[in-house]
C-alpha positions in Angstrom: -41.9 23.2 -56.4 -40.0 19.9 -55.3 -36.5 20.7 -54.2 -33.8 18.0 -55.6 -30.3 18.5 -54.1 -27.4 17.9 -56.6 -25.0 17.5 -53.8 -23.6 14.1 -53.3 -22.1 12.4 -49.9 -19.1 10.3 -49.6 -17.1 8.7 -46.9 -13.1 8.8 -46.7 -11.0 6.8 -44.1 -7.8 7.1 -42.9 -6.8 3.8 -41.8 -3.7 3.9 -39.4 -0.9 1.5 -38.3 2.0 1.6 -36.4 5.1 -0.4 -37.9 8.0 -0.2 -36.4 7.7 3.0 -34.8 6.8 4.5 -37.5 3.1 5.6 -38.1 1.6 4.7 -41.6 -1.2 5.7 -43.6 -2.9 3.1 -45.9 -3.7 4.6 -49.8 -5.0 2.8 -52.9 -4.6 3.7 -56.2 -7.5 5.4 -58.1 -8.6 2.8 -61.2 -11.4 5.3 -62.6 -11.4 9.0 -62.9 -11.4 11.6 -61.8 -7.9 11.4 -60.8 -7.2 8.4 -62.2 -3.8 6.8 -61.2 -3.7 9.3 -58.1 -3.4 8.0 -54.7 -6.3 8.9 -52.2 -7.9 7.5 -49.6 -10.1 4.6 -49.4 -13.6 5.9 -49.9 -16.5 6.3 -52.3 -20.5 7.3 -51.8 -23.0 6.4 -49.6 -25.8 4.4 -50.7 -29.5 5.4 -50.4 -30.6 5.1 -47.0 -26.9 4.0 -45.7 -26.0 5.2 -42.1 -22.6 6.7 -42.8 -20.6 4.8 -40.8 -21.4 1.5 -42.1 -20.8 2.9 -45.7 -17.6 4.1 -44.5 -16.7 0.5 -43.6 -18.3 -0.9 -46.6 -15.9 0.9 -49.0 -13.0 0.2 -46.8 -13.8 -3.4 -47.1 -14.7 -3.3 -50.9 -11.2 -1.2 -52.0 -8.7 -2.8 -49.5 -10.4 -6.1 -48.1 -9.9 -4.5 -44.7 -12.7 -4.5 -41.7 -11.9 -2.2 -39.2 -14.6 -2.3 -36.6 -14.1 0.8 -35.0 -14.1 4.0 -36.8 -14.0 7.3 -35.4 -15.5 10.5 -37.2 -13.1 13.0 -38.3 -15.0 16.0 -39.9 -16.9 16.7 -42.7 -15.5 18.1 -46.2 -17.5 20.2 -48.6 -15.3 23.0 -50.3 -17.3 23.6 -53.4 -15.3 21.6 -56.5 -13.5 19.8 -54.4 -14.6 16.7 -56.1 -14.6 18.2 -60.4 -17.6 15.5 -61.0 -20.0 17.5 -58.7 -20.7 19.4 -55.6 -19.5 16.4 -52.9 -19.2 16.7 -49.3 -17.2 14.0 -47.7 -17.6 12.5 -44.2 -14.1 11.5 -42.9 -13.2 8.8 -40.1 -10.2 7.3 -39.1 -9.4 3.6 -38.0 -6.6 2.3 -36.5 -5.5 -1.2 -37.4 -2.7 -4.0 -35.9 1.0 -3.5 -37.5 0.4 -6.6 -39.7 -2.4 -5.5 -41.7 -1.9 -5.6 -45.4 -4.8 -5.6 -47.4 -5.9 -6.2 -51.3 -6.6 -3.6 -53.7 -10.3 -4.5 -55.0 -13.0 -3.1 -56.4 -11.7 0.5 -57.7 -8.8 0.5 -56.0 -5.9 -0.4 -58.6 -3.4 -0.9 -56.1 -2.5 -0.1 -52.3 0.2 0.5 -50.4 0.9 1.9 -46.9 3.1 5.3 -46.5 4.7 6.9 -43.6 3.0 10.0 -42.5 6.2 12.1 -43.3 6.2 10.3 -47.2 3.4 11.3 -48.3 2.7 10.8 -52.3 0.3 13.4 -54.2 -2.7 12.9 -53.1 -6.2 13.2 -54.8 -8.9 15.5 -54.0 -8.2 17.4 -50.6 -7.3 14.2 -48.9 -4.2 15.7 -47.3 -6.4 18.3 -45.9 -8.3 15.1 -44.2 -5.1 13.2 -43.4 -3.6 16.5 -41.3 -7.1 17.1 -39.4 -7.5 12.8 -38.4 -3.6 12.7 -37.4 -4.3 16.2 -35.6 -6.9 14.3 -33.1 -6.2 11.3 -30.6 
């Protein structure tokens, strides 16, 4: 018998800048359910035979027109329906970026803006879970 997972990977960042003393966390704007609308962290799933890190800086690229070299890995996320499509477990990492980063919402990202720590919107998913562990480490 030929085993065939049904659990899918994906990669999350939390990409970090200080403004003005004030630490900010970068979000897009889901364009496609689920949570459609919903803010969440940049992110998506890792392509066949992808090391994870690149595919972390892949999406990052692809939803905010950011490339952040240096990415550190945060944890790993796999709660059972924390993702309603499917059994997902999500590698997190964080990058830190200079205060005059913008970025471009692209690809399925509808929008994005950048949010104090201490303002955050609803978020999609359990991405404040990830947001509290990556701020929670140097």
């Amino acid at each position: 018998m030929k085993y065939v997972s049904k659990i899918f990977v994906t990669v999350d960042v939390v990409l970090v800048k200080e403004e003005n003393n004030i630490e900010k966390i970068l979000l897009i704007k889901r364009k496609n359910d689920p949570f459609k609308d919903s803010w969440a962290l940049p992110g998506g799933f890792v392509d066949e035979n992808e090391d994870l890190e690149i595919a972390a800086k892949r999406e990052l690229e692809e939803e905010t027109c950011i490339k952040c070299t240096k990415l550190k890995q945060v944890g790993a996320y796999g709660k059972p329906f924390r993702d309603p499509r499917s059994h997902v477990v999500s590698i997190a990492y964080k990058g830190v970026v200079t205060a005059d980063t913008i970025g471009k919402a692209a690809d399925d990202a509808k929008e994005l803006a950048w949010f104090a720590v201490n303002e955050l919107p609803s978020l999609a998913f359990d991405h404040i879970d990830i947001i509290t562990d990556a701020l929670s480490k140097a």
